[in-house]
N, C-alpha and C positions, 0 to 999 in steps of 0.2 A: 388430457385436458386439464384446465385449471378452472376453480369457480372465484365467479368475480360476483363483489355484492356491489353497488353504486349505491350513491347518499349525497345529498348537500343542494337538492334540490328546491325547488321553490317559487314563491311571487316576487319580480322584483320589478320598480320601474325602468322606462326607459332611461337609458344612460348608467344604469347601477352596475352593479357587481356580484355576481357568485362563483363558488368555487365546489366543483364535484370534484368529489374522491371515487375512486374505484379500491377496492381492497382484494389481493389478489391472494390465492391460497392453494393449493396442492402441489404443485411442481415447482423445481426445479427454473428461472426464469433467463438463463443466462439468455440463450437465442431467441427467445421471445419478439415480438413486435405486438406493439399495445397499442390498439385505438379507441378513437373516442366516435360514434354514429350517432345523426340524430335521427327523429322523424315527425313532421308538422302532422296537423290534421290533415288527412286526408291525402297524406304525400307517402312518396318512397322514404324508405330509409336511405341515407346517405351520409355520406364519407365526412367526419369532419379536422380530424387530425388523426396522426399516429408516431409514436416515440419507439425506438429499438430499447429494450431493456437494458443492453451495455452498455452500449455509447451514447446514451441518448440522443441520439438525430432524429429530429423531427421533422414533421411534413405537415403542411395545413391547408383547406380547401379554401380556394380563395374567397371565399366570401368570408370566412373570417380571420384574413393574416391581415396581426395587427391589432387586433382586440382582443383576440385568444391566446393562451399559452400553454398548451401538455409539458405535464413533468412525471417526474416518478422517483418516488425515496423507496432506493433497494433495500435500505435495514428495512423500512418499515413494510414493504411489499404493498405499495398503494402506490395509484397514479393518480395524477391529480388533470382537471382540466380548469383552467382562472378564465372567467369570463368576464372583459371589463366593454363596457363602452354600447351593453346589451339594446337588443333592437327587438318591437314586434315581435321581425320578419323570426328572432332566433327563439320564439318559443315554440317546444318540442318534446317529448319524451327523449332523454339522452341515454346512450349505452355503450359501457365497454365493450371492449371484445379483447380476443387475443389470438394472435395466431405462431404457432409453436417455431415457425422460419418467417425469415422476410419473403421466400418463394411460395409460402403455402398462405389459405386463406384463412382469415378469422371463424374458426372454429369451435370458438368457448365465448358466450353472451351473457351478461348481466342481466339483470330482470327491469333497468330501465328507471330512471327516475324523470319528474316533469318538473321541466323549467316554464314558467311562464311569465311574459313581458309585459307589461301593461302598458298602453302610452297614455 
């Protein structure tokens, strides 16, 4: 497993912009697959993007392709999530994860940072 800290969290209006980092640290990241979950009040956690650590190819949940962007700087071992165009509907606590294959599930969780929207 790898530990992930996340930051970059915060109050923003609607329509603004933030950008979480996740900082990624113990292993080895070749085959990796890195995402991003959120979770509303009072909702599930749910899927919101995820990037392979090689190639970067990325996946995003459609509610937000198009305003979101996952990336990841391998020197720096940090992934990143760019939040533009923010809505209410996307405040949440947000959390990396990682899961050590693209076959196996995200295994290793962040301790969560809170975005919130105001309108």
């Amino acid at each position: 497993q790898v530990q992930l800290v996340e930051s970059g969290g915060g109050l923003v209006q609607a329509g603004g912009s933030l950008r979480l980092s996740c900082a990624v640290s113990g292993r080895t990241l070749s085959t990796y697959v890195m995402g991003w979950f959120r979770q509303g009040p009072g909702k599930e956690r749910k899927f919101v993007a995820s990037i392979t650590w090689s190639g970067g190819s990325a996946v995003y949940a459609d509610s937000v392709k198009g305003r979101f962007t996952i990336s990841r700087d391998n020197a720096k071992n940090t992934m990143y999530l760019q939040m533009n165009s923010l809505e209410p509907e996307d405040t949440a606590v947000y959390y990396c994860a990682a899961a050590r294959t693209s076959t196996l599930g995200f295994d290793s969780w962040g301790q969560g940072t809170q975005v919130t929207v105001s309108s």
